[in-house]
N, C-alpha and C positions, 0 to 999 in steps of 0.2 A: 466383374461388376455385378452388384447385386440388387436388391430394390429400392432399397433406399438410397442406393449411388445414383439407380435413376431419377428417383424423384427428385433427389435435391438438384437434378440438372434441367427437371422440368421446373423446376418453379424457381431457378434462375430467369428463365425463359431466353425467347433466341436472343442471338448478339454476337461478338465479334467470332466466338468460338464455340455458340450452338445452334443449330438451323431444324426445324421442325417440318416435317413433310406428311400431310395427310397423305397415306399412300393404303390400299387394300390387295391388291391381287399386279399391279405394274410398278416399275419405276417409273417415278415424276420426270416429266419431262427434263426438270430445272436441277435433277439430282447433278445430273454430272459437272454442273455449273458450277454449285458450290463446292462438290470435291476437289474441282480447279484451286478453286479461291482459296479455300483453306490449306491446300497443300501448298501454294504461293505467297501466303499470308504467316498463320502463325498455327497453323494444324487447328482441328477443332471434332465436335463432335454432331453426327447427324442420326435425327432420331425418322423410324421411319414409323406411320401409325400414329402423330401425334400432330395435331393441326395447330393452325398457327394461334391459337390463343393456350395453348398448351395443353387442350383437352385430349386427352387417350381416347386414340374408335378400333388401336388394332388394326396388324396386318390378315388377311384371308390366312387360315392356318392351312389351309391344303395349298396356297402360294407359297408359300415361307420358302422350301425345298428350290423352287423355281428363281424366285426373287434372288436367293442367295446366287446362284448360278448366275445367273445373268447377270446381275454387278459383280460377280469377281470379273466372271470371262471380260465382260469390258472395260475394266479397269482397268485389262493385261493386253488389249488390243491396243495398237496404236490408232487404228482408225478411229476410235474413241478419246483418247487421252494419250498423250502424246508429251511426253515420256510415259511408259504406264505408270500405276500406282498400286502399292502390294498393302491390298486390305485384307482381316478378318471379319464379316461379320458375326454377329451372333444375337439369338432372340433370349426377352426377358420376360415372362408371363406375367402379367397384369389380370386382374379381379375382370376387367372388360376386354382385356382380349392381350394380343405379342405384340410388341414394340421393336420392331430392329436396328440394333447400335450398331450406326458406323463408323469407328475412330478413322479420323484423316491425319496422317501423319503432317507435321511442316516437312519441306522437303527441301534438299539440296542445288533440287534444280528447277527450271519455271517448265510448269507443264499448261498447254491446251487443250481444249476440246474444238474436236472440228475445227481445230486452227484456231480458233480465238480462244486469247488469254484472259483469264479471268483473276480481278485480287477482292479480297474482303473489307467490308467498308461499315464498321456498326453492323448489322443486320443484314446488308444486299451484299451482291455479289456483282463490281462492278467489272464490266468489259472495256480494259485497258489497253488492246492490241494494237492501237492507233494515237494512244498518247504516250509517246517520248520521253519527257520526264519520268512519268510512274514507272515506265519498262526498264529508263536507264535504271532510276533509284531501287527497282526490284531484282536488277541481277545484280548489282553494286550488295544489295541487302544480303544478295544468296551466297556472292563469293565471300565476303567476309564471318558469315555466319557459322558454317559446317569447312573446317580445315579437313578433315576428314575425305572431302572432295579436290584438295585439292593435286591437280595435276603436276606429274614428274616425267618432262621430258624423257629423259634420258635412263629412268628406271625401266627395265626388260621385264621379258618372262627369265632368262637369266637368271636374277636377280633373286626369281621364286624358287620356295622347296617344293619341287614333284610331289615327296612325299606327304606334305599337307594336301595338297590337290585330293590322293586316298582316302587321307584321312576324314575330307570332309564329307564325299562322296558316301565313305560309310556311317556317318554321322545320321547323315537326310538318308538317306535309305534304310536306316531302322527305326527313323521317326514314318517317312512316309514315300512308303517303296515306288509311286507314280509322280514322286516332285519331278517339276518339268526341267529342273536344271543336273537330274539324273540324265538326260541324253544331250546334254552339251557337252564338247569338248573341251576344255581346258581355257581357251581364249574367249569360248562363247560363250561361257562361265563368268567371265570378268565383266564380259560385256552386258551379258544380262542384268547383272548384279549392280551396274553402274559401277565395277572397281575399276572398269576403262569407259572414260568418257571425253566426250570432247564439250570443249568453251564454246558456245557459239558465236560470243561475244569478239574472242581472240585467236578463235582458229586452232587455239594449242590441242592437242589430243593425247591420251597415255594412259598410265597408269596412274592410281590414286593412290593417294595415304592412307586409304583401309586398304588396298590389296598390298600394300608393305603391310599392313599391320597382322593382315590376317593366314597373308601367303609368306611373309618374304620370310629371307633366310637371318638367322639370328646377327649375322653381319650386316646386311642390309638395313635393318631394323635397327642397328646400332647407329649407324652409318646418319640414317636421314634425322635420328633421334636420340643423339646423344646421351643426354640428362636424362632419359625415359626410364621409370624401374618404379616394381613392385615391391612392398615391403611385405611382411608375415611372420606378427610375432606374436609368443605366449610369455605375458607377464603374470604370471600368479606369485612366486616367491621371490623373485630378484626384479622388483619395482623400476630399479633402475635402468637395466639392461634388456634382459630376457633369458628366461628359461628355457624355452627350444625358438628355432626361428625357421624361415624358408632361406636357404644359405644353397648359392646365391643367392643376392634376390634377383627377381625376375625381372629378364629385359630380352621377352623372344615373343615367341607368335601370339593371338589373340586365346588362338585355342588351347593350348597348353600352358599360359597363363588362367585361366579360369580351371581347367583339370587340377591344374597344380595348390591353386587357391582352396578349390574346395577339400580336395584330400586334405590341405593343413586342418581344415574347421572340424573333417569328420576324425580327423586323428585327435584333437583336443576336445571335441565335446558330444554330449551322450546323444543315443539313438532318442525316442522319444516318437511310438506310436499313436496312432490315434483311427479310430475309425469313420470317415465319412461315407453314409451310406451303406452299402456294402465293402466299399474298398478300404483297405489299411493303408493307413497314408502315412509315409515319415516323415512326421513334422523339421524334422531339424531338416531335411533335403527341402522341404517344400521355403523354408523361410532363407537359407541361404545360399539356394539356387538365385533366387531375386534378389538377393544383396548382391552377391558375388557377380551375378551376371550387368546390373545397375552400374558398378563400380565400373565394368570393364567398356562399357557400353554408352555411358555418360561423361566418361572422364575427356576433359581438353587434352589432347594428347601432344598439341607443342607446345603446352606448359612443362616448366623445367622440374618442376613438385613431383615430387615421388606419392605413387597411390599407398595406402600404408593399412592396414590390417592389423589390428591391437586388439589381443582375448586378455583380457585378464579375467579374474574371481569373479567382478561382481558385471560386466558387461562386454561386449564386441562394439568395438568402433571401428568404422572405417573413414577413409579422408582422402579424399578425391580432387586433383586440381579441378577446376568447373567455369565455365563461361554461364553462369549466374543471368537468370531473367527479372529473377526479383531476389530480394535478401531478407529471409524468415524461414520462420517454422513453414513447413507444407502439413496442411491440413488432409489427411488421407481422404477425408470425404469431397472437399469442395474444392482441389486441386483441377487444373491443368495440363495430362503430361506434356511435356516437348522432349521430343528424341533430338539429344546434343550430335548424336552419330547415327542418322536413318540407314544409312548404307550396312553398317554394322552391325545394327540393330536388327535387320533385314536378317542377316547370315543365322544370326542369333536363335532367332525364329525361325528357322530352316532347321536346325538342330533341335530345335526343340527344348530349347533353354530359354528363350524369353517368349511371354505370351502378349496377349494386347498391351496395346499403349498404356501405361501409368500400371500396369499387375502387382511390379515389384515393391511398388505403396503400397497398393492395396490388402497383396495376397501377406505381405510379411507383416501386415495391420489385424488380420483376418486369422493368422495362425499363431502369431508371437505368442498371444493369452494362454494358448492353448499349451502352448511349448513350457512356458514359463506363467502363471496362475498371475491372470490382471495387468501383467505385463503391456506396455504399446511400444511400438517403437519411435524416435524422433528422428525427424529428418529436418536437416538445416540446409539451405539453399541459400549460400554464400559464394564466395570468390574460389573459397575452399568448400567442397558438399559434403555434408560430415550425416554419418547414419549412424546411431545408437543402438544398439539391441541389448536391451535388461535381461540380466541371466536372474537377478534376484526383484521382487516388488514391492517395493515401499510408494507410501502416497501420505499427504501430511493430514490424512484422515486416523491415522496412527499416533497424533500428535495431537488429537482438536483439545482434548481437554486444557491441554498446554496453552495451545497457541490463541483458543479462543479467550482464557485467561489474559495472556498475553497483550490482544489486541485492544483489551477496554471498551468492548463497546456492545449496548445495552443487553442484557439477559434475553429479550423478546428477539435476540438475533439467532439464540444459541442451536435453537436445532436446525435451522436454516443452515447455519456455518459449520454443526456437523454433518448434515450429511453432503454439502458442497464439497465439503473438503476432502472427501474422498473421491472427488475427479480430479483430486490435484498431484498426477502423477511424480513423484522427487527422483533425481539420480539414482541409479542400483549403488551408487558406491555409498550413501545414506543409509545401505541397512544397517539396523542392529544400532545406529547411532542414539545416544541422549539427545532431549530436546535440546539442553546448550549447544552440543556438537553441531546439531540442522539450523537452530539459531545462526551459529557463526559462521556457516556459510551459507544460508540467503542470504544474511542483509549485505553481504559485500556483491552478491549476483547481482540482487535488486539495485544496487548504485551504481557497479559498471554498465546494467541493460538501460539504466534510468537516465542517466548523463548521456545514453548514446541519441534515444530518444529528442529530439529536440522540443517537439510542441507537450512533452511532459512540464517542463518546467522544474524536473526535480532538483530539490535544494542540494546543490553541490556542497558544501560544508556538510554533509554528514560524514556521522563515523562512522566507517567498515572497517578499518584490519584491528584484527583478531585482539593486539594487547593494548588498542585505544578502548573497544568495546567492554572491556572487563573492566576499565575503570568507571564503565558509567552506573551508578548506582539502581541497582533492582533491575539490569541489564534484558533479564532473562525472564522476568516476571510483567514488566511494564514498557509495552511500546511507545506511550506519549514521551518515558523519558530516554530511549534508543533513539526513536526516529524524528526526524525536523517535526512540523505540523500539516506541511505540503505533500512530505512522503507519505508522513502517519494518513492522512485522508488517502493517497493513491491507492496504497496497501488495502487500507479498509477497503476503499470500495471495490478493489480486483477482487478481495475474498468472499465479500458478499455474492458476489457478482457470479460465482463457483455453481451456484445456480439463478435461473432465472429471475429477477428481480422488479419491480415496479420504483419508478422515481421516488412516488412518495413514500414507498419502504426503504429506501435508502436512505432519505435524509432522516426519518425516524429514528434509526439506527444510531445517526450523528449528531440527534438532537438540532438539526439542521434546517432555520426559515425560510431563508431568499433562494427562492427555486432559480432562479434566473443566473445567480451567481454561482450557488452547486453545478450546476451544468455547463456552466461557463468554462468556472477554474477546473474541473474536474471530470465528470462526463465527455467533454467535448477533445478537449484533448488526450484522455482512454481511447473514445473512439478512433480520433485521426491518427494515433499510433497505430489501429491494428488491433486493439488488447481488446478489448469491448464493442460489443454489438448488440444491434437491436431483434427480437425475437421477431418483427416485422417487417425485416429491412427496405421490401418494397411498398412499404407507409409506414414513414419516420411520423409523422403526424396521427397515426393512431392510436387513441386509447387504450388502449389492450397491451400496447408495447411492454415490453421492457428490456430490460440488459443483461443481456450473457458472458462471458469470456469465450474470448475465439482460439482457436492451438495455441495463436500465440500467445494470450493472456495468459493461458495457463502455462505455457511454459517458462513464462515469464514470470508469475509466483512460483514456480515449483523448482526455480532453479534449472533449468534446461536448457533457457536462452543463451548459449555461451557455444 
C-alpha cells in the first residue's frame, strides 16, 4: 500500500470496511472490537493514527516497534481473540507523522474477544453474543461462504504426503527461521493452521479441504475433486491449439501447482530488471508471483471449471472459477480485498508468496508499467475472475486524430479528448491495428457491455458485426451515421469524460440546452451503471463537481469490459 492507497481510504471515511482509531503510543481500547467485527463481517481495514473525522495526528514513532508487538502477540492469544487472527501490520509516513494499516482478513470462522462476539454494522461494531438470529445467520453466512473450511470426516493424516509436510517446513524456514509453526509437529501444524477444525455448530471435527489441497496426496486430491485441474498454455503460433503447454495439466498439491505455474511463465517470458532503491528487483517474478499466487489462492475450488493460464504474443490471461462479491472491473485503487481461501492464503504467506491482503492488485498494478511501458493490468470480478496482463501497449490516444474526427463533436473539445484519451487503455491484441481494425471491434464491445447494462437504455438495434458495419456509409469516418442517437450521446460523453469534466462543458460540447434532461437521459444512468462519477462524490450537490470515468468506464470505452 502506498500513499495514495491511504488517502483515498481516508477520505472514503469509516463505514462498513474502514474504522479509524486515534491512537499515539497504546492500543485503543475498542481496537480488538472491530478486528472481531470485521473478521465476522466482511474483513476491512483499520487505520491507527487517524481520528474519527479522518484527520491524521500519527502514531508515537518510538511506539510504532511496541504497538506492532503487542497487536500481533494478541491477535495470536486466544485469551484475546479467540480463534486468533493472523495480521500483518505495517506503517505508512505521512507529512504529520505514521499511520498504522491493519488489514482484517473476513474469516472462516466466527471469532471473539473476551468471549463476546462482535459483527459490523455501518460504522459500529455490534455485540451480537446474545442474539440468536444474527449468531444463527453468522455461522449459516461462514459455512456457506469459505468451502475451503469445510470439514471431511473420514479424511486421515493417511491421506497426506509426509513429503509435503518437508517441503513446507523448508519453505517457512528460508522465509523465516523463528515462524512458530516451525516447532509444531505435524497434527499441530493442521491445527494451528485451521486445516483441522471443528463445527461448533455441529460438533463435526477433521480435516479440511485446504489441508487435502495443500497436503494431500495427488489421489486424494483427485478423489475429493474430481473435475479439479490446471491449464498452462503458450499460443503464440498455433492460435488454435498450442505451442508448448503444462502436459499433464495439473491436478496435485497447492504447492507444486504454483512451482509448476511459475516455471511455465519464466520458461516463456523474458527476465526484466529494474532497480528499486538499492535492490534489483525482477520484475517479471515480482508481477507473476501475485498472479500466479491470486489464481491459486482465490479460486472456488468445488467448481468443476478448470483454472487456465493463456501466453500468447500480445498478453497473459488467466481464468479462474470464482464465488464473485460483485461483477466488474476492480479498481486497483479503491478496491476491497476478500480472501475467497483465508486458510490458504494464510500458508501462502508463510512461504513467502503472498503479502498483504489485496498486494496482488496492487503490486502487479505497481510493476506491470514497468515491465511492459504504460501497460495496467485488468482485473474482472465475475463468476469466472479473468486477470489480463498486456505484454504490448496501446491506448486509443494512438488513435485521437481518428477517433476525435470520428466522434463529431465540436473543435473546442479537441484537446480535452486528446489528452483523455490517453487513459483509455485498448486490448494488447489491438496493437499495430488500423483505425477500421479498433473501429470494428469497439463498437460490437460497446453493444454487448451496453445491452448488458440495463439502466443504460442503449438502443438495441444497433449495428455491430463486422460485414452489417461496412455497409453503413462513411462507417469509419462518421459516428452519427454508425451509432443510434442514444449510443452516439453515451459514447460522447464516456469519452469526454476520459478526463474530468464540468456539466456545462458537456452539454457545450452537444450543443445541448435542458440541463435537466441531459442528466436525466444520460448522466444519471452513466452514473448508476458504474461508468461515471463525480470528482466530489461526498457532495453531489457541489459546484466544483464534475465527471470522471471510473475502471469501469474506461474499460468500458477501451474495450476491456468482456
Amino acid at each position: 500500500m502506498e500513499i495514495k492507497d491511504l488517502q483515498y481510504l481516508i477520505n472514503q471515511g469509516e463505514g462498513l470496511r474502514i474504522e479509524f482509531k486515534d491512537a499515539r503510543d497504546s492500543v485503543p481500547s475498542s481496537f480488538y472490537e472491530t478486528v472481531v467485527s470485521f473478521s465476522n463481517t466482511d474483513g476491512g481495514t483499520i487505520l491507527l493514527g487517524v481520528d474519527d473525522n479522518g484527520i491524521i495526528k500519527g502514531i508515537d514513532p518510538d511506539a510504532e516497534v511496541s504497538l506492532m508487538k503487542n497487536i500481533i502477540t494478541a491477535l495470536n492469544s486466544k485469551d484475546c481473540i479467540d480463534p486468533p487472527v493472523y495480521v500483518e501490520p505495517f506503517c505508512i509516513q505521512q507529512q504529520v507523522g505514521k499511520v498504522m494499516v491493519i488489514q482484517i482478513p473476513a474469516s472462516s470462522q466466527i471469532h471473539n474477544h473476551s468471549g463476546t462476539i462482535y459483527s459490523r454494522n455501518f460504522e459500529s461494531d455490534l455485540d451480537i453474543t446474545k442474539n440468536q438470529q444474527r449468531l444463527s445467520d453468522l455461522y449459516l453466512r461462514k459455512r456457506n461462504f469459505f468451502t475451503e473450511a469445510i470439514i471431511y470426516e473420514h479424511l486421515s493424516m493417511a491421506d497426506l504426503d509426509d513429503n509435503l509436510f518437508d517441503k513446507v517446513f523448508k519453505l517457512i524456514r528460508n522465509i523465516k527461521s523463528d515462524h512458530p509453526w516451525l516447532l509444531a509437529g505435524k497434527e499441530q501444524l493442521l491445527k494451528e493452521a485451521t486445516l483441522w477444525r471443528k463445527d461448533f455448530q455441529t460438533g463435526q471435527e477433521g480435516l479440511t479441504l485446504a489441508a487435502a489441497l495443500i497436503f494431500g496426496k495427488d489421489e486424494t486430491i483427485q478423489s475429493l475433486l474430481p473435475a479439479y485441474k490446471v491449464e498452462g498454455m503458450l499460443r503464440k503460433e498455433n492460435l488454435d491449439r498450442y505451442d508448448d503447454r503444462i502436459n499433464p495439466p495439473l491436478r496435485t498439491n497447492l504447492i507444486d501447482t504454483y512451482l509448476e505455474m511459475k516455471a511455465f511463465v519464466n520458461k516463456h517470458l523474458p527476465e526484466k530488471f529494474f532497480m528499486e532503491g538499492d535492490q534489483r528487483v525482477d520484475l517479471r517474478d515480482k508481477i507473476f508471483r501475485e498472479v500466479v499466487c491470486n489464481a491459486i489462492v482465490h479460486r472456488e475450488y468445488t467448481s468443476a471449471l478448470s483454472t487456465e493460464l493463456i501466453i500468447t504474443a500480445s498478453d497473459v490471461v488467466i481464468t479462474n472459477p470464482n464465488k464473485a462479491y460483485f461483477h466488474g472491473v476492480i479498481d486497483p485503487l479503491g478496491f476491497n480485498p476478500y480472501p475467497k481461501n483465508p486458510n490458504i492464503r494464510k500458508f501462502f504467506t508463510a512461504f513467502g508468496w503472498a503479502d498483504e491482503i489485496g498486494s496482488g492488485v496492487r503490486n502487479t498494478n505497481k510493476y506491470l508499467p514497468l515491465y511492459v511501458k504504460g501497460a495496467h493490468p485488468v482485473f474482472l470480478e465475475n463468476d469466472i475472475f479473468k486477470t489480463v496482463i498486456p505484454l504490448r501497449f496501446v491506448n486509443l490516444g494512438y488513435y485521437a486524430n481518428n477517433f476525435i474526427s470520428w466522434l463529431e463533436i465540436g473543435e473546442n473539445s479537441a484537446s480535452h479528448l486528446s489528452e483523455g484519451l490517453k487513459q483509455i487503455e485498448l486490448p494488447a491484441a489491438y496493437f499495430e491495428l488500423t483505425w477500421q481494425q479498433v473501429l470494428l471491434l469497439l463498437v460490437p464491445s460497446w453493444h454487448q457491455k451496453g445491452t448488458e447494462l440495463n439502466t443504460l437504455d442503449w438502443f438495441e438495434s444497433q449495428v455491430f458485426a463486422e460485414n452489417e458495419i461496412k455497409k453503413v456509409p462513411s462507417w469509419h469516418q462518421k459516428s452519427t451515421q454508425l451509432l443510434k442517437k442514444k449510443n452516439w450521446y453515451l459514447i460522447g460523453i464516456l469519452s469526454l469524460c476520459s478526463l474530468p469534466i464540468a456539466l456545462s462543458d458537456l452539454m457545450v460540447a452537444f450543443d445541448y440546452k435542458n440541463t435537466k434532461t441531459f442528466r436525466d437521459n444520460y448522466l444519471k444512468p452513466l452514473r448508476e451503471a458504474g461508468l461515471v462519477v463525480f470528482t466530489i462524490p461526498e457532495k453531489p450537490t457541489n459546484p466544483d463537481n464534475k465527471y470522471v470515468l471510473t475502471q469501469q468506464g474506461k474499460a468500458f470505452l477501451g474495450g476491456n469490459f468482456k
